[in-house]
C-alpha positions in Angstrom: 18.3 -1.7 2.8 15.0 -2.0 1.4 14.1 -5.9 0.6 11.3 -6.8 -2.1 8.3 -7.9 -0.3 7.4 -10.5 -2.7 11.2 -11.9 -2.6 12.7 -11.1 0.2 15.8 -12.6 -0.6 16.4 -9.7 -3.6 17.0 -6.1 -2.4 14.1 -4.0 -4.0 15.0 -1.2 -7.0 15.6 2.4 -6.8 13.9 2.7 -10.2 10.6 5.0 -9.8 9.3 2.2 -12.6 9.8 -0.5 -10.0 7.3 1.6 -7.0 4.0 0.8 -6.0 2.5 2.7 -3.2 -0.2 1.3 -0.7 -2.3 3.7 2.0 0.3 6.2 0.7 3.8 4.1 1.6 6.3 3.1 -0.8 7.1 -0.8 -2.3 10.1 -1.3 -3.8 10.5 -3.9 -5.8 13.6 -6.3 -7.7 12.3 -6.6 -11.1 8.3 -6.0 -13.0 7.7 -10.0 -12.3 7.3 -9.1 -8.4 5.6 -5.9 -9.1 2.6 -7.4 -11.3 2.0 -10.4 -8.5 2.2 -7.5 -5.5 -0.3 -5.7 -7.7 -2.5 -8.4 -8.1 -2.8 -8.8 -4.6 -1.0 -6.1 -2.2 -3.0 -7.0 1.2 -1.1 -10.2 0.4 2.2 -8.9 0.4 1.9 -5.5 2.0 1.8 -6.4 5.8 1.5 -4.1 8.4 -0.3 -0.8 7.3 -2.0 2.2 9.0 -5.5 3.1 8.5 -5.4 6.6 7.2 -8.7 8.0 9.1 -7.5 6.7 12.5 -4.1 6.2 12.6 -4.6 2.6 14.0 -1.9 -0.1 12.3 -3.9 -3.1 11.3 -2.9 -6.1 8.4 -5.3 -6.2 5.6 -7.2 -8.9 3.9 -9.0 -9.6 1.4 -11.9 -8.6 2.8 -10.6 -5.2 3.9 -12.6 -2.3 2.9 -10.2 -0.7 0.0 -10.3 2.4 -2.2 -8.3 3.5 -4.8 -6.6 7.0 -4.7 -3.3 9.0 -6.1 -1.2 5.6 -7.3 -2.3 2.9 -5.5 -4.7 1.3 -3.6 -5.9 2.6 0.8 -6.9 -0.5 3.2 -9.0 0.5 5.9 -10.0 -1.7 9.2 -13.6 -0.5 8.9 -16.2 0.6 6.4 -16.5 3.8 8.4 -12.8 4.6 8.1 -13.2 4.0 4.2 -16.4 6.5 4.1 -14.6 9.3 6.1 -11.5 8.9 3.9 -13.7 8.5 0.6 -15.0 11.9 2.1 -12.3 14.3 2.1 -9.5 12.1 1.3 -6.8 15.1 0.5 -7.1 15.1 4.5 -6.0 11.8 4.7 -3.8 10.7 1.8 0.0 9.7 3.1 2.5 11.7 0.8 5.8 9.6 1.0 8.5 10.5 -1.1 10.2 7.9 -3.4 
């Protein structure tokens, strides 16, 4: 089972409408309230991720280097993993499917 990550206690939807992907993974979500407040902040809510450029897994903040790219937003633990990724990022994008 996959559990919202803003509400833990609700199981998150199947619904493509109720998806938000960060550095390339999948969110589910219960309902559009959760959604919009993991939008407005997914290092927030998103916990563990992997930097795309070095594979590392590392939390993100706030101030973590970010860039936008194919539905959602990529964290990196460095400015230097953000500029190789910004780069050629069809090298590193994550493709999960939904």
């Amino acid at each position: 089972m996959l559990w919202d990550p803003v509400d833990p206690r609700q199981l998150g939807s199947l619904s493509a409408a109720l998806h938000y992907r960060v550095n390339g993974e999948v969110y589910r979500f219960s309902g559009e309230r959760t959604l919009q407040r993991f939008m407005k902040a997914p290092a927030r809510w998103c916990g563990l991720v992997r930097d795309p450029v070095t594979g590392r897994p590392f939390r993100p903040s706030v101030r973590s280097p970010e860039a936008y790219w194919v539905g959602g937003p990529y964290f990196f633990e460095s400015d230097s993993s953000k500029t190789v990724f910004v780069g050629d990022p069809h090298r590193y994008e994550v493709i999960r499917g939904i």
